[in-house]
C-alpha positions as CSV (number, residue, x, y, z in Angstrom):
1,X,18.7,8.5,-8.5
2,X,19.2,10.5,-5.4
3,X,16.3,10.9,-2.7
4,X,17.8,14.2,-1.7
5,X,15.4,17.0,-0.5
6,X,12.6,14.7,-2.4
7,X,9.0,14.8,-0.6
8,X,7.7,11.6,0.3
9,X,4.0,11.5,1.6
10,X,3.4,8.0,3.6
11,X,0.3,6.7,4.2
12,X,0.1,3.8,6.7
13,X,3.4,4.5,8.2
14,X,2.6,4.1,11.5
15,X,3.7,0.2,11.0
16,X,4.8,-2.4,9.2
17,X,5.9,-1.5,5.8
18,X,4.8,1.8,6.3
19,X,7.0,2.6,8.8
20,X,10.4,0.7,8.0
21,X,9.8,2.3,4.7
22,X,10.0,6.0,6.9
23,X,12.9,5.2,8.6
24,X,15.1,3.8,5.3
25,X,13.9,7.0,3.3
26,X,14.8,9.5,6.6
27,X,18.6,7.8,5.8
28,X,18.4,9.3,2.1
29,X,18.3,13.0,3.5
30,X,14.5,13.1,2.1
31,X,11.3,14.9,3.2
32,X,8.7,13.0,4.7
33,X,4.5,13.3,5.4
34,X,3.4,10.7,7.4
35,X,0.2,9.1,7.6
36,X,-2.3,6.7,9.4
37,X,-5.3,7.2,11.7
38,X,-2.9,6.5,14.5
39,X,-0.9,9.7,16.0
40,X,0.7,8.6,18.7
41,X,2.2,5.8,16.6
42,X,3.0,8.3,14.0
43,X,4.9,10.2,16.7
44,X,6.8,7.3,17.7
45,X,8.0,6.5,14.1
46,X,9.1,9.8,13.4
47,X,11.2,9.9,16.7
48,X,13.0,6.8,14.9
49,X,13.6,8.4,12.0
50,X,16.7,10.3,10.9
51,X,16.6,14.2,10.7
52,X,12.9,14.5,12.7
53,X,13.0,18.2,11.9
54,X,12.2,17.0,8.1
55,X,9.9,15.2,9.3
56,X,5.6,16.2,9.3
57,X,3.1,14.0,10.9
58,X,-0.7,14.3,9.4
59,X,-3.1,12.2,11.0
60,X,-6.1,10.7,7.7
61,X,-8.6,8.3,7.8
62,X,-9.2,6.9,4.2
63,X,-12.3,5.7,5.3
64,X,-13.0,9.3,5.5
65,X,-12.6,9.8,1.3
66,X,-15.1,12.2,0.7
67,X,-13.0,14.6,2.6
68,X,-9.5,13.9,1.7
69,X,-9.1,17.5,-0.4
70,X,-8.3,19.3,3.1
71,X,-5.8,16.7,3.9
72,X,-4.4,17.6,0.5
73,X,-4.1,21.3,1.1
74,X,-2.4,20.1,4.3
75,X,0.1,18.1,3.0
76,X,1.4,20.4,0.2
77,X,1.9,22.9,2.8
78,X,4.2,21.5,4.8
79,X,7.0,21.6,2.3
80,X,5.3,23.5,-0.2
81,X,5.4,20.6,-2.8
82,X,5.0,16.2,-3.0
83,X,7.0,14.6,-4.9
84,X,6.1,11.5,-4.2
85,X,2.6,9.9,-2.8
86,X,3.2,6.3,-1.6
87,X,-0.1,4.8,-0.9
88,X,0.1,1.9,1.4
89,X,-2.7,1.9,3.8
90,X,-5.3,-0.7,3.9
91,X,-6.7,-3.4,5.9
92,X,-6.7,-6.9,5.2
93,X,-9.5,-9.7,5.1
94,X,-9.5,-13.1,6.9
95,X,-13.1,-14.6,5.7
96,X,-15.2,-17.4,3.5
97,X,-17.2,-15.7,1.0
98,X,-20.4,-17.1,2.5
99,X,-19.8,-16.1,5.9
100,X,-18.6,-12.0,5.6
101,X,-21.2,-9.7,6.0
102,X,-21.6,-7.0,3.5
103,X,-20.7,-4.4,5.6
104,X,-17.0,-6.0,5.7
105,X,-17.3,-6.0,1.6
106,X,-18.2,-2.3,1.6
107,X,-15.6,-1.1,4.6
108,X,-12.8,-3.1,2.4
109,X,-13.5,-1.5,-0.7
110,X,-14.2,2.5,0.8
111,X,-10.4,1.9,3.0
112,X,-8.4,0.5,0.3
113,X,-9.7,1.1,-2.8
114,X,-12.1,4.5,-2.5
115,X,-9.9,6.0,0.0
116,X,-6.6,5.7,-2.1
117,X,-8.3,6.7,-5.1
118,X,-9.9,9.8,-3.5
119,X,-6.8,10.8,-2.0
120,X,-5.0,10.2,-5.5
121,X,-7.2,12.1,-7.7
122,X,-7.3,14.9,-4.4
123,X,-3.5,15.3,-5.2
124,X,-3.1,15.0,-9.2
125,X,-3.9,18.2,-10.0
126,X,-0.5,19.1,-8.2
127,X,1.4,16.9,-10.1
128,X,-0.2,17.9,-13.4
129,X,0.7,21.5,-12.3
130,X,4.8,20.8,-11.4
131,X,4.8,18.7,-14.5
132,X,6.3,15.6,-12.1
133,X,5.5,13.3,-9.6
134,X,5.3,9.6,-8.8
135,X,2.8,7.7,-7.6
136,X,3.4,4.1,-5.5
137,X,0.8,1.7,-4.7
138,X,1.0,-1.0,-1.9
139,X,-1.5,-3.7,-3.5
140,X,-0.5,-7.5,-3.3
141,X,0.2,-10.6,-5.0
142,X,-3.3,-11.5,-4.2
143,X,-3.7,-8.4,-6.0
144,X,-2.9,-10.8,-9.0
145,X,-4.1,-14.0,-7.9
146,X,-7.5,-14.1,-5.4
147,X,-7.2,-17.0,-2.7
148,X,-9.6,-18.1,-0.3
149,X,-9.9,-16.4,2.7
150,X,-9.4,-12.8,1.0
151,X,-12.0,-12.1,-1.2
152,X,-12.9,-8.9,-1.1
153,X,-9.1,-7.9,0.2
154,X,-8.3,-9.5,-3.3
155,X,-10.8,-7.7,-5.1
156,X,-10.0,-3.9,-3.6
157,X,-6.4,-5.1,-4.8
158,X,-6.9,-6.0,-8.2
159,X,-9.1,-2.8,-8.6
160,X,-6.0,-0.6,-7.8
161,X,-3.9,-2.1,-10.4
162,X,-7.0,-1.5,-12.8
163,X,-7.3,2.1,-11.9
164,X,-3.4,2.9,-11.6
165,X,-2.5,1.0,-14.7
166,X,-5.3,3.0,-16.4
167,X,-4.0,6.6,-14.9
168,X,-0.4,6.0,-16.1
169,X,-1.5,5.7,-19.5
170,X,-3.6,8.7,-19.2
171,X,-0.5,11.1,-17.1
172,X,2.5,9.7,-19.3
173,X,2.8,13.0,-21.1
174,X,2.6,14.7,-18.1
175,X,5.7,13.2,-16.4
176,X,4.2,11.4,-13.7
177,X,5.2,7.5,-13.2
178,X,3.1,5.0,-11.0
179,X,5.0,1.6,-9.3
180,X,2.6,-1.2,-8.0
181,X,4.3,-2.8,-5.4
182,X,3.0,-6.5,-5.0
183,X,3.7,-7.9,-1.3
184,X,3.7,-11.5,-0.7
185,X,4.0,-12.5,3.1
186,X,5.8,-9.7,5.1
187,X,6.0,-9.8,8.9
188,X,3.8,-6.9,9.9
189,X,0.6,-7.1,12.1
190,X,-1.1,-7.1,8.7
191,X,-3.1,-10.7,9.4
192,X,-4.1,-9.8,13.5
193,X,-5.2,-6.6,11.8
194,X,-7.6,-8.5,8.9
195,X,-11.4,-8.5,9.7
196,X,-13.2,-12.0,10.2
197,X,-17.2,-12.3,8.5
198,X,-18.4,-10.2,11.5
199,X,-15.8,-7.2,10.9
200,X,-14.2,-8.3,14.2
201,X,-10.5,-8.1,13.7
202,X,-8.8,-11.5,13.7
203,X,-6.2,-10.8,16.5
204,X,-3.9,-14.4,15.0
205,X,-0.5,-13.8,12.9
206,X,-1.0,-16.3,10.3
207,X,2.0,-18.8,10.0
208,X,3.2,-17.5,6.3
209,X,3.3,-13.8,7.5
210,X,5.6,-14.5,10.6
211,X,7.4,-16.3,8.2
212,X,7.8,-13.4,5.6
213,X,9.8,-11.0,4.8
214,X,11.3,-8.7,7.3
215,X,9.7,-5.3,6.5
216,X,13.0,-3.7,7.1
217,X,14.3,-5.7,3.6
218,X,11.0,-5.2,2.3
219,X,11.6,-1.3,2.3
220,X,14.6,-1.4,1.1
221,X,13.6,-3.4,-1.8
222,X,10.6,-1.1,-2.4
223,X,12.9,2.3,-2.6
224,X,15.0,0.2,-5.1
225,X,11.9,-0.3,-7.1
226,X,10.8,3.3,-6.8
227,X,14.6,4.4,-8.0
228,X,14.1,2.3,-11.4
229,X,11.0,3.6,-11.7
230,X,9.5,-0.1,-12.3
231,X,5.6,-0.2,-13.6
232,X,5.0,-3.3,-11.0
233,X,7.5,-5.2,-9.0
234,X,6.8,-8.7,-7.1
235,X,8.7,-8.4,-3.6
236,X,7.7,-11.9,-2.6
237,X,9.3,-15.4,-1.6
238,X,9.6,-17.9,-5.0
239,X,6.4,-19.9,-4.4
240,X,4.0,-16.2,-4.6
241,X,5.7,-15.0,-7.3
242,X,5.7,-18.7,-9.2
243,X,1.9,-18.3,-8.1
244,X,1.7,-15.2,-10.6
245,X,3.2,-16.4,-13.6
246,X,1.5,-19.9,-13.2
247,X,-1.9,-17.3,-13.2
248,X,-0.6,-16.1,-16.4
249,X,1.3,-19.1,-18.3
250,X,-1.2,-21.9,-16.3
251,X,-4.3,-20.7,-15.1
252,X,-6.2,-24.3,-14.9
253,X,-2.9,-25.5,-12.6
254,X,-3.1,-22.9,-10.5
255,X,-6.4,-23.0,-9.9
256,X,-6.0,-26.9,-8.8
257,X,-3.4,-25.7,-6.5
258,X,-5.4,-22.6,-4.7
259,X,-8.4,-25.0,-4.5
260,X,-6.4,-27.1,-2.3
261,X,-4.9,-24.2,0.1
262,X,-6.7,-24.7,4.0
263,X,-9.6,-22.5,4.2
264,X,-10.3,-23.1,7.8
């Protein structure tokens, strides 16, 4: 499947996954929207990608969602079409239960959940119209399986695959094909990023994600899954993705293992 003249509309692409994901689609000769709240950083990523010219940088805030139909109108005009929306921005959650205020809950949920949907549902009516399009979701493994520390990150995550699983059903006959992309541990900023009980972020790269996966190989991975048009991938080291099918095949084992995972 060629990427060719495709349009690709990136939200969090001003790092991470976001971004090595821009710069590996710029290669395939595509089309490309790029999102975050950040401009500046969105400048510098499009200076790194291939065929800048191709390239259109629109600043959103999905904490913003009740006014993500402008943003729409925006998008569609710079090329005149989207083929492809690849939701990845969020924010991640580094917190006991007992000791994250609700605010935290609430500013979780409107980010990663609320703002995706908005902006989703802001943009179906375009697909439904050009009888095509593809939607691809950045959730997570914990997306699957909910570990301490990430509560409400877990939740926002396995309310997207609720949702999306639910809209694919619903848009089959009208052409347009959804991928859930599950991350395990990836080397972005992702973890100094994640807000502690107070909504502070926690400014420390956990030990698993500097030990991820390169995003760069991530990315590459992802547009492979996008090609294939796969439902949900796992692009994960072997002990998250034995994690999901343990959830599945051996939910009381699993559960012994996560209870004994450091929550300090």
């Amino acid at each position: 499947m060629s990427f060719k003249n495709k349009v690709f509309w990136i939200t969090g692409a001003s790092s991470g996954i976001g971004k090595s994901l821009a710069i590996a689609l710029s290669n395939e000769d595509t089309d490309l929207i790029l999102s975050s709240r950040n401009k500046d950083a969105l400048e510098e990523v499009k200076k790194n990608c291939k065929n800048s010219s191709n390239i259109k940088v629109l600043p959103v805030d999905l904490e913003d969602y009740l006014n993500l139909d402008t943003k729409v109108k925006e998008a569609i005009s710079c090329f005149g079409k989207i083929d492809f929306l690849v939701n990845n921005g969020g924010i991640s959650q580094r917190s006991l239960v007992k000791d994250t205020n609700i605010s935290v809950d609430k500013r979780l949920m409107d980010i990663n959940y609320l703002g995706t949907v908005a902006l989703t549902k802001a943009l179906l009516p375009h697909f439904i119209e050009q009888k095509k399009g593809h939607f691809v979701v950045t959730t997570s493994i914990v997306g699957k399986i909910g570990t301490p520390l990430r509560s409400t990150y877990a939740a926002t995550k396995h309310a997207l695959h609720g949702f999306f699983d639910s809209l694919r059903a619903e848009h089959f006959k009208d052409n347009i094909a959804v991928t859930l992309v599950c991350p395990g541990f990836v080397t972005t900023n992702v973890s100094k990023n994640a807000l502690t009980g107070d909504g502070s972020p926690q400014n420390l790269m956990d030990t698993a994600t500097a030990n991820g996966i390169h995003p760069d190989r991530f990315a590459k991975l992802m547009i492979k899954a996008i090609k294939n048009k796969r439902e949900e991938v796992y692009i994960a080291g072997a002990k998250e993705k034995l994690g999901v099918y343990a959830k599945r095949f051996f939910p009381k084992i699993l559960s012994k293992m996560i209870r004994k995972l450091s929550v300090t």
